[in-house]
N, CA, C and O atoms as a GROMACS GRO file, in nm:
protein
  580
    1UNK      N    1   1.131  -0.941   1.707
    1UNK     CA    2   1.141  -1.039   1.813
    1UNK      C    3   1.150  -1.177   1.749
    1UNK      O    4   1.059  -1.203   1.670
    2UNK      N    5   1.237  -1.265   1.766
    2UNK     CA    6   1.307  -1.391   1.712
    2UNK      C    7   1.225  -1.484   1.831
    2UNK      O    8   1.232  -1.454   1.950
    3UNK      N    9   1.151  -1.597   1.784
    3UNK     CA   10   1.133  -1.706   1.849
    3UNK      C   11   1.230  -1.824   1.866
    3UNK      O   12   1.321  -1.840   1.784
    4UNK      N   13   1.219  -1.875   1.930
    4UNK     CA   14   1.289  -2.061   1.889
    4UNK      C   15   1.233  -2.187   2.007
    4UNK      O   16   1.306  -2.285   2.024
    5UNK      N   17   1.106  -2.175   2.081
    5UNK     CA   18   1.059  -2.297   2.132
    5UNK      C   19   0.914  -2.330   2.036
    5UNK      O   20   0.840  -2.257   1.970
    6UNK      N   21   0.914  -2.471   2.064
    6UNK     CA   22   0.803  -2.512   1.989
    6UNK      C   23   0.639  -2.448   2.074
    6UNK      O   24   0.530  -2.444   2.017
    7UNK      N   25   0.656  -2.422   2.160
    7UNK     CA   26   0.565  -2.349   2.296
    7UNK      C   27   0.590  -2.210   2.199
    7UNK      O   28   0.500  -2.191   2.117
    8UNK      N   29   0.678  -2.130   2.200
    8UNK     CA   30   0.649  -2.028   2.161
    8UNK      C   31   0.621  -2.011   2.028
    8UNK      O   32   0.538  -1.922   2.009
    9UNK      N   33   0.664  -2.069   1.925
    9UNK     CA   34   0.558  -2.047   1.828
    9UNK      C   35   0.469  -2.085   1.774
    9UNK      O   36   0.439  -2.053   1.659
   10UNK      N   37   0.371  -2.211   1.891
   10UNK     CA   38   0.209  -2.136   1.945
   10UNK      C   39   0.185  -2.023   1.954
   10UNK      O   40   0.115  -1.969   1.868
   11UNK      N   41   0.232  -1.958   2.053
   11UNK     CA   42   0.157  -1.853   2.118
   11UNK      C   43   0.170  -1.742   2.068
   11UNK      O   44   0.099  -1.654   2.116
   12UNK      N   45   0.259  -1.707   1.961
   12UNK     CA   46   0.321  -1.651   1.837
   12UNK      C   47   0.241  -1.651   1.709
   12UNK      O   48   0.262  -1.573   1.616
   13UNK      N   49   0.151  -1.739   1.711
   13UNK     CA   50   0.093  -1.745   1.552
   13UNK      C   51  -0.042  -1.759   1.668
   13UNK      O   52  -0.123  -1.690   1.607
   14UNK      N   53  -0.111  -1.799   1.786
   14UNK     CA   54  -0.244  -1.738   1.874
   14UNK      C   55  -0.219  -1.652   1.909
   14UNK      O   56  -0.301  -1.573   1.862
   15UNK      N   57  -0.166  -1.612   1.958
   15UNK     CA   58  -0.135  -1.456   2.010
   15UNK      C   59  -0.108  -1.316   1.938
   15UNK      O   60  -0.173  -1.212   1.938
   16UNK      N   61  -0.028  -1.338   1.896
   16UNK     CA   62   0.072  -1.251   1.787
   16UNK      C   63  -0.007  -1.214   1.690
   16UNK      O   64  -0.062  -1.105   1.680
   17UNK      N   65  -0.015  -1.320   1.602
   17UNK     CA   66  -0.092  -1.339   1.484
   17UNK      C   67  -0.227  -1.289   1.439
   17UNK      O   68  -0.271  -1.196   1.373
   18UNK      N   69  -0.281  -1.416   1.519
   18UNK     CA   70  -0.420  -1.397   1.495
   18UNK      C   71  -0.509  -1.353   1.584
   18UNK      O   72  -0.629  -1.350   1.554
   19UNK      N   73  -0.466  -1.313   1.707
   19UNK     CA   74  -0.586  -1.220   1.797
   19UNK      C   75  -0.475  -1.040   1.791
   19UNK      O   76  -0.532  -0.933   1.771
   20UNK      N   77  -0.368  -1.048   1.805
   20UNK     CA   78  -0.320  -0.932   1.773
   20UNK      C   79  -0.313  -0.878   1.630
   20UNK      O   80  -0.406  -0.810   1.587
   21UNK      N   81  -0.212  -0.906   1.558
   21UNK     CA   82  -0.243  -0.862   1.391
   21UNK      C   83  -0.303  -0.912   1.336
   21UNK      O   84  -0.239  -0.917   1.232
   22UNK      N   85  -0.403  -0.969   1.316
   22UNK     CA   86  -0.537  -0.995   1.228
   22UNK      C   87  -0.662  -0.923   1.298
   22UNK      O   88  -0.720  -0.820   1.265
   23UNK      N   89  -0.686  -1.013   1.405
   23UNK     CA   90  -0.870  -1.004   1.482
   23UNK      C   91  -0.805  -0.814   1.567
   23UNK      O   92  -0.882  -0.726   1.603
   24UNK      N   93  -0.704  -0.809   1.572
   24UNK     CA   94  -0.691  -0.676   1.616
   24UNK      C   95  -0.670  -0.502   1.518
   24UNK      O   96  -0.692  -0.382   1.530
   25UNK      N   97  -0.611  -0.611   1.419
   25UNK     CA   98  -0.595  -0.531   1.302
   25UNK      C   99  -0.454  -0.436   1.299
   25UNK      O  100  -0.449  -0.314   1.283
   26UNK      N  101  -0.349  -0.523   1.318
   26UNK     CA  102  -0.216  -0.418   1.368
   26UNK      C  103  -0.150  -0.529   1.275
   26UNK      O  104  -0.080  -0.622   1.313
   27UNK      N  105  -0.192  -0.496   1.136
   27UNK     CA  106  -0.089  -0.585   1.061
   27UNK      C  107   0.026  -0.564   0.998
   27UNK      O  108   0.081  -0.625   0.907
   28UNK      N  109   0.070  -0.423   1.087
   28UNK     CA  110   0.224  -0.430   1.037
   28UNK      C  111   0.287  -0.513   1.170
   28UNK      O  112   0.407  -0.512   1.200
   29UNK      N  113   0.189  -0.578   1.238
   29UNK     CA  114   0.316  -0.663   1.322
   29UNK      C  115   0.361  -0.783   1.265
   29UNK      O  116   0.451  -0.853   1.312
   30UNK      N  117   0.292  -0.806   1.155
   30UNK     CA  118   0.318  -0.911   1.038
   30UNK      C  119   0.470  -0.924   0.983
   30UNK      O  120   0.539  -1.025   0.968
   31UNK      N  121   0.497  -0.792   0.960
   31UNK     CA  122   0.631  -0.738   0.942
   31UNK      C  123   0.722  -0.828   1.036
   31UNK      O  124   0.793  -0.915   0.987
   32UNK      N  125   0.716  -0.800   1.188
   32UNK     CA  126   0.815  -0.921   1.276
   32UNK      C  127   0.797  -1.023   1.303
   32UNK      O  128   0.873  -1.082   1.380
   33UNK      N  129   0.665  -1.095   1.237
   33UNK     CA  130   0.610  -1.240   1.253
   33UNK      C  131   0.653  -1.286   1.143
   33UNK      O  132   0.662  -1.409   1.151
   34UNK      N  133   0.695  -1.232   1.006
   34UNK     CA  134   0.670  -1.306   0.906
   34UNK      C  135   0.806  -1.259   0.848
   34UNK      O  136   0.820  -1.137   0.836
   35UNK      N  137   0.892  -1.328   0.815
   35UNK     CA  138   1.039  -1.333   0.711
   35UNK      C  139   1.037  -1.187   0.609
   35UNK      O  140   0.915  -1.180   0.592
   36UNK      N  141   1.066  -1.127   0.569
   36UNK     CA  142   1.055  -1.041   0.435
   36UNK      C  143   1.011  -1.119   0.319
   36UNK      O  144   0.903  -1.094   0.264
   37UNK      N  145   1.112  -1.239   0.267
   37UNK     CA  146   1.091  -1.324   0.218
   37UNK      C  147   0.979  -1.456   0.220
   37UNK      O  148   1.011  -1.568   0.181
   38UNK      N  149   0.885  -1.434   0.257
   38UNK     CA  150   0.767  -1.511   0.337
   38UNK      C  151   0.710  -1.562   0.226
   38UNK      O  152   0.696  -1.480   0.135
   39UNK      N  153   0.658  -1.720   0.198
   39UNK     CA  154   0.568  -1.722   0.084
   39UNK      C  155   0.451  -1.796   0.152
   39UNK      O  156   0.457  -1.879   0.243
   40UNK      N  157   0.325  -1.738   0.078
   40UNK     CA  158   0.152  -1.750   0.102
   40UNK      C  159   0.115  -1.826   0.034
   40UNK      O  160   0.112  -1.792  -0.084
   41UNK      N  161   0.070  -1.959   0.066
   41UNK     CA  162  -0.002  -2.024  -0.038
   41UNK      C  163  -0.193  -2.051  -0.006
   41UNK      O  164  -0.248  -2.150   0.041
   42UNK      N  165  -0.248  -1.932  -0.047
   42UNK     CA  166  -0.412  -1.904  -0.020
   42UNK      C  167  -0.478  -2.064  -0.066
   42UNK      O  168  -0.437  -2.135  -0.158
   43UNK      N  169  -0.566  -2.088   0.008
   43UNK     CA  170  -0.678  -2.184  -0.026
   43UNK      C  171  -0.694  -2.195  -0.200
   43UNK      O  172  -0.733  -2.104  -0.273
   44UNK      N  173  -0.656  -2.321  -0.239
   44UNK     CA  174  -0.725  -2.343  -0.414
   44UNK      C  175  -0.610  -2.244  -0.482
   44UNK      O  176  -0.634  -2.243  -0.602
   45UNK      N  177  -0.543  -2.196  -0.464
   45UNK     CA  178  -0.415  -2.126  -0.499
   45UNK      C  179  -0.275  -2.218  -0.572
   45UNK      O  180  -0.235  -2.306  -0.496
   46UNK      N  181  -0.224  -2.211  -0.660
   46UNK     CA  182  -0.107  -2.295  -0.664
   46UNK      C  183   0.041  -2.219  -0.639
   46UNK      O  184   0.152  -2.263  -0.613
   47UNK      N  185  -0.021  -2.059  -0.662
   47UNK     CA  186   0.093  -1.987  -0.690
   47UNK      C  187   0.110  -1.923  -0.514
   47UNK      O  188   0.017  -1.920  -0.433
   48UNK      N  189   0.214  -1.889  -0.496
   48UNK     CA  190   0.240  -1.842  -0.385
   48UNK      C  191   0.254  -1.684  -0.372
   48UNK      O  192   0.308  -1.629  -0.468
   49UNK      N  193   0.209  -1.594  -0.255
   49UNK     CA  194   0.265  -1.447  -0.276
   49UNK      C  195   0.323  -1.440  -0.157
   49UNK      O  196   0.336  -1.515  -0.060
   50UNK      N  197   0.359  -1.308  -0.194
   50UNK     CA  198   0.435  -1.254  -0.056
   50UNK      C  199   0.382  -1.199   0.070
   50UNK      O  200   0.263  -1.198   0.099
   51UNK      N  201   0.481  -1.151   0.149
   51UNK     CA  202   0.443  -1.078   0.288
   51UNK      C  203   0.349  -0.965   0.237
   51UNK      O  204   0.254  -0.953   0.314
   52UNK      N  205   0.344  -0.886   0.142
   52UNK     CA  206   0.287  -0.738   0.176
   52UNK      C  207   0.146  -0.839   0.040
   52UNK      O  208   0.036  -0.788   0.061
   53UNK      N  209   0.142  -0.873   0.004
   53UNK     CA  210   0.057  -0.942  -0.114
   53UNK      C  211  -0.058  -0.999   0.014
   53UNK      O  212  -0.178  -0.974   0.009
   54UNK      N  213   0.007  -1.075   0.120
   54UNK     CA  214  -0.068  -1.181   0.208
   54UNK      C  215  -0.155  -1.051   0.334
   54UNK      O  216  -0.273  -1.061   0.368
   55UNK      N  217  -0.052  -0.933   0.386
   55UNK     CA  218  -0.153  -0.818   0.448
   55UNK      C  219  -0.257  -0.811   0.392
   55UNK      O  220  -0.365  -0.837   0.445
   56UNK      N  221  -0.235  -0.768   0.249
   56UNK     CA  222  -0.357  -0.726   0.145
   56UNK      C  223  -0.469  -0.824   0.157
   56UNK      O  224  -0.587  -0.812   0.190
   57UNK      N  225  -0.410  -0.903   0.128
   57UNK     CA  226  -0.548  -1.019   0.143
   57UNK      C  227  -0.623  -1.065   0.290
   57UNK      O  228  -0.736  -1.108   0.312
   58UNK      N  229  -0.521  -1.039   0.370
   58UNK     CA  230  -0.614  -1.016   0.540
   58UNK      C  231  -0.659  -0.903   0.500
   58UNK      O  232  -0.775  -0.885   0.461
   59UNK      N  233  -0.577  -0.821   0.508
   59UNK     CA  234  -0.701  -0.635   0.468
   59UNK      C  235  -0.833  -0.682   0.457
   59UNK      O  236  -0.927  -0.677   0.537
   60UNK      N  237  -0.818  -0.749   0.294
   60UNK     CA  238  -0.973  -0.742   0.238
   60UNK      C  239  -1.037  -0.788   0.289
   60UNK      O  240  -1.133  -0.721   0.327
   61UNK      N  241  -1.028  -0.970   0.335
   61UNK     CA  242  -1.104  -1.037   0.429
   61UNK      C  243  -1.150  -0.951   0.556
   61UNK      O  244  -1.270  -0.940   0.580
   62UNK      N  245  -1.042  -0.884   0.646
   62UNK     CA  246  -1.058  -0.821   0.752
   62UNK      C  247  -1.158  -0.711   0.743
   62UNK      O  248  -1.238  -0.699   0.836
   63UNK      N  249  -1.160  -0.643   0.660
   63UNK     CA  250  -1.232  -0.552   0.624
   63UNK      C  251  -1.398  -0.545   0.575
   63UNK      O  252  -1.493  -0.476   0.611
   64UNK      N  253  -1.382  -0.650   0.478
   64UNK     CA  254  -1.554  -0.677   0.440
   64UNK      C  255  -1.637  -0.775   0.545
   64UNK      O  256  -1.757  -0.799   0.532
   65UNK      N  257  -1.544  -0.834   0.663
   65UNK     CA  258  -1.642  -0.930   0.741
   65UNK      C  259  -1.627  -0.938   0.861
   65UNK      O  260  -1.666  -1.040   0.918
   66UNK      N  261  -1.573  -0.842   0.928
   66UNK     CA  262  -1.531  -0.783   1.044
   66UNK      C  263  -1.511  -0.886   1.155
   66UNK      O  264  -1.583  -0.894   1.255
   67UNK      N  265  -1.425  -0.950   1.132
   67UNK     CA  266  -1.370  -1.109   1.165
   67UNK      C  267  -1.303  -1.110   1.288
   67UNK      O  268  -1.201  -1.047   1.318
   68UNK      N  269  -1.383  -1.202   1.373
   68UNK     CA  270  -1.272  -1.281   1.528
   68UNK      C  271  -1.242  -1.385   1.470
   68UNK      O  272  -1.320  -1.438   1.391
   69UNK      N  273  -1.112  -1.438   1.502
   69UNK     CA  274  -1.053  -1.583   1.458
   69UNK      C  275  -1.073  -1.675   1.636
   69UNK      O  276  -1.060  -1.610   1.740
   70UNK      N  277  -1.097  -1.792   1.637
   70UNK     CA  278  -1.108  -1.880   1.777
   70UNK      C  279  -1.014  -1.933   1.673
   70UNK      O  280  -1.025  -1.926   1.551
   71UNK      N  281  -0.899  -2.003   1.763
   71UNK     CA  282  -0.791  -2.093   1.775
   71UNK      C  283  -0.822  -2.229   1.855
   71UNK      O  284  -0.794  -2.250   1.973
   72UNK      N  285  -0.889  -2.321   1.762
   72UNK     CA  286  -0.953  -2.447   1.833
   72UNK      C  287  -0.826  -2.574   1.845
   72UNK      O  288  -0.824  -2.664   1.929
   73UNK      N  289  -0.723  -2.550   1.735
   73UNK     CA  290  -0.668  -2.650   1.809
   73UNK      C  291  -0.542  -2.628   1.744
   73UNK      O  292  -0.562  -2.612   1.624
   74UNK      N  293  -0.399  -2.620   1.778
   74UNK     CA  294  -0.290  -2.620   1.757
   74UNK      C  295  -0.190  -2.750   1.774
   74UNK      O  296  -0.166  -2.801   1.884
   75UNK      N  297  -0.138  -2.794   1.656
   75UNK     CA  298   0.014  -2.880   1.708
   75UNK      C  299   0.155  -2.833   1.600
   75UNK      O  300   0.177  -2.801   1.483
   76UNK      N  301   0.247  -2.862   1.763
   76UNK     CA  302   0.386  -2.795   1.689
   76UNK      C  303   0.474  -2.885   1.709
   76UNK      O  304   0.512  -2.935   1.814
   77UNK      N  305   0.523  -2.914   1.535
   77UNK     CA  306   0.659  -3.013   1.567
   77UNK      C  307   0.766  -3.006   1.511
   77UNK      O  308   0.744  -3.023   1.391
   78UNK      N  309   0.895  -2.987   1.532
   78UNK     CA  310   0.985  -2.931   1.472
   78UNK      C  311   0.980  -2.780   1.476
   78UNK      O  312   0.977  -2.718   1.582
   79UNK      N  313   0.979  -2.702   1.318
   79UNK     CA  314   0.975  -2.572   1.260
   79UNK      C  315   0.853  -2.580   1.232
   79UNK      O  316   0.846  -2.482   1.158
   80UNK      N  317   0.708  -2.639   1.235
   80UNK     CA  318   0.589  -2.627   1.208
   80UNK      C  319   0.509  -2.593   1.304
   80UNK      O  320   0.517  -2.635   1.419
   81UNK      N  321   0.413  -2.502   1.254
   81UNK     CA  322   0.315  -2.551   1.379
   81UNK      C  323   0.170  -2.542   1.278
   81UNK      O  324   0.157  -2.486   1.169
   82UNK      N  325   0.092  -2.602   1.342
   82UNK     CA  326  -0.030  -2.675   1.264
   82UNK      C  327  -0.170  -2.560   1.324
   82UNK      O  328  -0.155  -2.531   1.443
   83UNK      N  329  -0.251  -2.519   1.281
   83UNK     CA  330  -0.354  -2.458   1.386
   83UNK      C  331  -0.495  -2.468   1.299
   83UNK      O  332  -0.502  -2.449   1.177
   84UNK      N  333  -0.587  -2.497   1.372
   84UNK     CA  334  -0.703  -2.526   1.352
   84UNK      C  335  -0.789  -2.427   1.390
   84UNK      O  336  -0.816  -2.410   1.509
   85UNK      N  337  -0.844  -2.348   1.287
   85UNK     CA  338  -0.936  -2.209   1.353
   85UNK      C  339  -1.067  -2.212   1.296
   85UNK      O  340  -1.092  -2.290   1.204
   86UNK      N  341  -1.162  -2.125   1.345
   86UNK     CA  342  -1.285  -2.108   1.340
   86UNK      C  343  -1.311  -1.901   1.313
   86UNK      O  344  -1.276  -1.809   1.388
   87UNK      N  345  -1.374  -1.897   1.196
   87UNK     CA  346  -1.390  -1.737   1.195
   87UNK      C  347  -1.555  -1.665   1.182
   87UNK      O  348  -1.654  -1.690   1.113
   88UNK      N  349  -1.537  -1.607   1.244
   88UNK     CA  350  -1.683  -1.577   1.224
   88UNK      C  351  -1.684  -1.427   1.244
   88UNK      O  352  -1.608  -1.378   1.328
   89UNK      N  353  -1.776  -1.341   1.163
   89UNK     CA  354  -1.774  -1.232   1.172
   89UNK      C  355  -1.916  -1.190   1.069
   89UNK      O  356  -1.989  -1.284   1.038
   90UNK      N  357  -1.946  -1.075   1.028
   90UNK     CA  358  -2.060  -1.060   0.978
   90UNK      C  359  -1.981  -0.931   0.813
   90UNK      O  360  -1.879  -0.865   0.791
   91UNK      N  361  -2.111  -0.963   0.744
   91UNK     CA  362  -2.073  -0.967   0.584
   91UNK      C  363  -2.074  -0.771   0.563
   91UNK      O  364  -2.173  -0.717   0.514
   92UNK      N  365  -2.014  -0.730   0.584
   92UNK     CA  366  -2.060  -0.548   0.555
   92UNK      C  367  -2.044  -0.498   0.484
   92UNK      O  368  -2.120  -0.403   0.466
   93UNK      N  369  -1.920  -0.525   0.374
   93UNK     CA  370  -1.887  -0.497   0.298
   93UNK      C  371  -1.861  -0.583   0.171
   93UNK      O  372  -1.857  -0.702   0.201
   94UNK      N  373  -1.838  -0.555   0.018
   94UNK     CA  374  -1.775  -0.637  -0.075
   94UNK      C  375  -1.693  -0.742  -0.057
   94UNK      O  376  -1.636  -0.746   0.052
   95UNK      N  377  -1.676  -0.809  -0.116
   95UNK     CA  378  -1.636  -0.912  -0.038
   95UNK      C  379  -1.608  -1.026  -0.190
   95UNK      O  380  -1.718  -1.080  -0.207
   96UNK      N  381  -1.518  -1.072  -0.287
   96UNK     CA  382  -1.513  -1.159  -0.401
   96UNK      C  383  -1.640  -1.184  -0.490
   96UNK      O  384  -1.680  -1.291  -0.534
   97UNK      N  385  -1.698  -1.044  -0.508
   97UNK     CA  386  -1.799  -1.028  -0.647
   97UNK      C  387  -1.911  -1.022  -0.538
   97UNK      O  388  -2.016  -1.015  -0.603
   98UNK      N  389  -1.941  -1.021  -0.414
   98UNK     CA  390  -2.061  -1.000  -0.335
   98UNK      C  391  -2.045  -0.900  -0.236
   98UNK      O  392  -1.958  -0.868  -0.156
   99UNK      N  393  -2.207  -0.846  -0.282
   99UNK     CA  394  -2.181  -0.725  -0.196
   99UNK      C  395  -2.218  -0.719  -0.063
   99UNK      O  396  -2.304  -0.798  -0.023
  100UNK      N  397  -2.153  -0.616   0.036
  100UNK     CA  398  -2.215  -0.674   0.196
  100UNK      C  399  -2.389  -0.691   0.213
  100UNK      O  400  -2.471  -0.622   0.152
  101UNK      N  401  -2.420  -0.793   0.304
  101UNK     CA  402  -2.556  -0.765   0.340
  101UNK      C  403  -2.604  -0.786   0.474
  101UNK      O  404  -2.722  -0.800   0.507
  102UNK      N  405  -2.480  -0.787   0.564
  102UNK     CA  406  -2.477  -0.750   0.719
  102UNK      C  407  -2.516  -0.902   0.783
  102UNK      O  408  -2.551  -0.886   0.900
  103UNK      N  409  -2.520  -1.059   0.738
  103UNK     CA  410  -2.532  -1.134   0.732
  103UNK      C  411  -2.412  -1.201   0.814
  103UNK      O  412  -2.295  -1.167   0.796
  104UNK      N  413  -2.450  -1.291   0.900
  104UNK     CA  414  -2.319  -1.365   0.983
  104UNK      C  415  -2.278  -1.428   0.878
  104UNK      O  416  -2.318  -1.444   0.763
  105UNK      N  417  -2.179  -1.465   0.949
  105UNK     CA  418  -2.050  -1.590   0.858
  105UNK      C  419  -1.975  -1.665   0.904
  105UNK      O  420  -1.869  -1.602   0.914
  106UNK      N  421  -1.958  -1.790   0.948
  106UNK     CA  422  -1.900  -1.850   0.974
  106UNK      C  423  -1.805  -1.963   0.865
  106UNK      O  424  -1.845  -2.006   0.757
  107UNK      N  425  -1.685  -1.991   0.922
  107UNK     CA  426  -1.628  -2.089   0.863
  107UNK      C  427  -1.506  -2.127   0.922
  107UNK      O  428  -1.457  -2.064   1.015
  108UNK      N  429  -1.448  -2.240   0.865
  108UNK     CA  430  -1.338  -2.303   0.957
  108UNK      C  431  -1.211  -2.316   0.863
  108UNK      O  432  -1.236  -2.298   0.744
  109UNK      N  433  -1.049  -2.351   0.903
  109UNK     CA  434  -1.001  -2.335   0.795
  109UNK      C  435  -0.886  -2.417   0.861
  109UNK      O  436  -0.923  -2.473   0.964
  110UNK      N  437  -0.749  -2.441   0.827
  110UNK     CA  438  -0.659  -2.520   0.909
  110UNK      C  439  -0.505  -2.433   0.807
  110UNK      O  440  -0.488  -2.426   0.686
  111UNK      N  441  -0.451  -2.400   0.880
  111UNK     CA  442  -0.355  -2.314   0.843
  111UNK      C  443  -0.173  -2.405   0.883
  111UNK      O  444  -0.182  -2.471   0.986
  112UNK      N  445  -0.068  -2.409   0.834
  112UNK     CA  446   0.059  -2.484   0.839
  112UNK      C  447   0.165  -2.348   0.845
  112UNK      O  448   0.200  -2.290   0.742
  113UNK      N  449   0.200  -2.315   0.953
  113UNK     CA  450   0.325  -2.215   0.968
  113UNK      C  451   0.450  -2.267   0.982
  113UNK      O  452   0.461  -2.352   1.071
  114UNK      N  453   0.578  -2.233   0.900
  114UNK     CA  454   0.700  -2.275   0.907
  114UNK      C  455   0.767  -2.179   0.942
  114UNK      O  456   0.774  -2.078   0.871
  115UNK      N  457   0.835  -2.189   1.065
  115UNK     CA  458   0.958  -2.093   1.080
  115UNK      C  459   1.124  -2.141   1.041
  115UNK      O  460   1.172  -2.254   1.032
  116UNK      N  461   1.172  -2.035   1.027
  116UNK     CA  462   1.288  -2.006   0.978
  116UNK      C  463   1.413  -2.056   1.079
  116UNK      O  464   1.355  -2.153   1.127
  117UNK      N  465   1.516  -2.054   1.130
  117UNK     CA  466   1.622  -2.028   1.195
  117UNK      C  467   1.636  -1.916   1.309
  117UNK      O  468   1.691  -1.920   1.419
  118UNK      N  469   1.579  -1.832   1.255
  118UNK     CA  470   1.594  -1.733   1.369
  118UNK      C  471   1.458  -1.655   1.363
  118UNK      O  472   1.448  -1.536   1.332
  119UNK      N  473   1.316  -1.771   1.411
  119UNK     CA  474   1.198  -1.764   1.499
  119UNK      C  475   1.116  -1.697   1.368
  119UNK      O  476   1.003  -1.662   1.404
  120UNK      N  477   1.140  -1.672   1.233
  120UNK     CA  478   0.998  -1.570   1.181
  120UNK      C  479   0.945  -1.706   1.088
  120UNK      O  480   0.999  -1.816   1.074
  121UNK      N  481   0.817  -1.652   1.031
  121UNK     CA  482   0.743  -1.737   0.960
  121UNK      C  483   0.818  -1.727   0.792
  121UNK      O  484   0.857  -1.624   0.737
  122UNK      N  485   0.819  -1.858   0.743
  122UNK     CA  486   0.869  -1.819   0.609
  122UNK      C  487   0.758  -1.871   0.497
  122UNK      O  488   0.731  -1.819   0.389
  123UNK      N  489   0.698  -2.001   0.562
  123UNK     CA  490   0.578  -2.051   0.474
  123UNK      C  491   0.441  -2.062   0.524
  123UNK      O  492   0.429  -2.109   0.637
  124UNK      N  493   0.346  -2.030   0.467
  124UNK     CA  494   0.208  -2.035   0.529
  124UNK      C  495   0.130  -2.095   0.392
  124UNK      O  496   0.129  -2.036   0.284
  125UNK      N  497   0.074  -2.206   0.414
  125UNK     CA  498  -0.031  -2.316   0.356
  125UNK      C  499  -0.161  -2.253   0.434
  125UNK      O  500  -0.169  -2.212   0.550
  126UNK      N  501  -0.261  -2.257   0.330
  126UNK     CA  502  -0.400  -2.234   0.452
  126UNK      C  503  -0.449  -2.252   0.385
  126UNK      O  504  -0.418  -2.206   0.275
  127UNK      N  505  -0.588  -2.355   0.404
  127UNK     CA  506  -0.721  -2.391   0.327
  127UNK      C  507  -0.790  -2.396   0.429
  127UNK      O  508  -0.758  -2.422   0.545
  128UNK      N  509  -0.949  -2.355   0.352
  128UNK     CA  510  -1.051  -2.310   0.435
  128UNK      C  511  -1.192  -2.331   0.327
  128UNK      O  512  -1.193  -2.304   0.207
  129UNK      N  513  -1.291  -2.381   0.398
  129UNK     CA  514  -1.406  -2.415   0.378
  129UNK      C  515  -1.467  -2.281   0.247
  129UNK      O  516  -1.559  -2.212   0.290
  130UNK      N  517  -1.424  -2.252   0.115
  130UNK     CA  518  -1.432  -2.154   0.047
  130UNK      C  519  -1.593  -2.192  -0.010
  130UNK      O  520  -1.655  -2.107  -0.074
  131UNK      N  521  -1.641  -2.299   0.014
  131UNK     CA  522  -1.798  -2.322  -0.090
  131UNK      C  523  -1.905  -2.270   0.013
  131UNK      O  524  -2.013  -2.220  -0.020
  132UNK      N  525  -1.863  -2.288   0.136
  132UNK     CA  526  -1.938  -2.307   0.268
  132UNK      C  527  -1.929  -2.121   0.256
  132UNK      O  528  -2.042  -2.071   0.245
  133UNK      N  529  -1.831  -2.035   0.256
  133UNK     CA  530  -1.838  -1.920   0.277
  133UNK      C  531  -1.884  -1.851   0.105
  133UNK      O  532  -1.903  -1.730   0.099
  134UNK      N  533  -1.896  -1.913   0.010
  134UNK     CA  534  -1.951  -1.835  -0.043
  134UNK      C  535  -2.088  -1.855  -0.060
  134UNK      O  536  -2.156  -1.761  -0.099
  135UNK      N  537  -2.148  -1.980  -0.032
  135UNK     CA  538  -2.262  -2.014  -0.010
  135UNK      C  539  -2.317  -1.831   0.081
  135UNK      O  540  -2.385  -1.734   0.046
  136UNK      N  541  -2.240  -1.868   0.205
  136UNK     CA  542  -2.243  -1.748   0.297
  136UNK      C  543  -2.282  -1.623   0.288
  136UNK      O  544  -2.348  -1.560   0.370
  137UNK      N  545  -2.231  -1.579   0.164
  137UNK     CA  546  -2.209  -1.468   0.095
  137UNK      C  547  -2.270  -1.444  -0.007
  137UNK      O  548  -2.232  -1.356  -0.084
  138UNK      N  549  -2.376  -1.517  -0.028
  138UNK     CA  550  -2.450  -1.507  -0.128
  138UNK      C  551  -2.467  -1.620  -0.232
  138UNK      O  552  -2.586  -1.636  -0.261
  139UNK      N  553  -2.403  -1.683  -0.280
  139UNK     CA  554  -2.414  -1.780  -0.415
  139UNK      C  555  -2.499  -1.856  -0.390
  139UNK      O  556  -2.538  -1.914  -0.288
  140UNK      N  557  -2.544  -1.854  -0.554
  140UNK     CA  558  -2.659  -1.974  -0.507
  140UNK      C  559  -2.587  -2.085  -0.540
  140UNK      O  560  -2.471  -2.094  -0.582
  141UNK      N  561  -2.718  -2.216  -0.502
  141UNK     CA  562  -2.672  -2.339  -0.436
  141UNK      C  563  -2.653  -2.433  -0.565
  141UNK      O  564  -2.734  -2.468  -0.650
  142UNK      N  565  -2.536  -2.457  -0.552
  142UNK     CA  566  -2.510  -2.552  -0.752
  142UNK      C  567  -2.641  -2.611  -0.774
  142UNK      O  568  -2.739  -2.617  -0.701
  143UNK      N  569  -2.619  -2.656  -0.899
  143UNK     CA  570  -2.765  -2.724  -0.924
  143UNK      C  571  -2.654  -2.836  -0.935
  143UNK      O  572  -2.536  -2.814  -0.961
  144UNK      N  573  -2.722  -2.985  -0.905
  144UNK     CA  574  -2.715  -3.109  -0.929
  144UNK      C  575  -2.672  -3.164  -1.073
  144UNK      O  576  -2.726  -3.114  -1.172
  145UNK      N  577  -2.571  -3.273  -1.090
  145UNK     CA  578  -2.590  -3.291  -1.208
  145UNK      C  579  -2.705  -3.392  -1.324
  145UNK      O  580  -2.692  -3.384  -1.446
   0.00000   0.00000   0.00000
């Protein structure tokens, strides 16, 4: 399914996205949201991956913290759209060197979607509060210098 209003791809990256293939877990619909050619650029990341590289990495997230995404605030201009989310879910599993301990989690993150010509996603930027969630997850608290 091909988008092309700035309205619809809102409701395409809230809808679609992140309460259907992510918080629902049907991430081969990723497949018609996202280009073949799609590049991921993860939080603190320089290098970019791909479509089936970027599932994997919802997988894991999805999987060790059994995650709802809230969609607090969206803007779309041009081929962009901007979205502001909130995730919270609880710790059950492994999770980047920590192991589950059934512990809530919250954190917030702000994500940049670019579509293509004919409606799919080709670039995704996303940074997210990573000290705040590993705090979360266990780490202890830096020491001071």
């Amino acid at each position: 399914m091909m988008y092309t209003q700035q309205t619809d791809y809102k409701t395409v990256i809230r809808d679609r996205f992140y309460h259907q293939a992510v918080d629902g877990n049907h991430l081969e619909l990723i497949d018609e949201i996202f280009s073949p050619d799609c590049k991921f650029y993860a939080s603190g990341e320089q290098e970019a991956v791909g479509r089936d590289a970027f599932k994997d990495y919802l997988s894991l997230f999805r999987e060790a913290l059994n995650f709802r995404h809230s969609v607090d605030d969206q803007i779309a201009e041009g081929d962009k759209v901007t979205t502001r989310w909130t995730v919270r879910g609880k710790h059950t599993k492994s999770l980047l060197g920590y192991e589950g301990r059934g512990n809530e989690v919250l954190y917030s993150g702000i994500s940049i979607f670019e579509f293509n010509g004919s409606g799919q996603v080709v670039e995704v930027w996303s940074a997210f509060d990573q000290l705040g969630l590993h705090k979360q997850l266990g780490a202890a608290e830096p020491t001071p210098f």
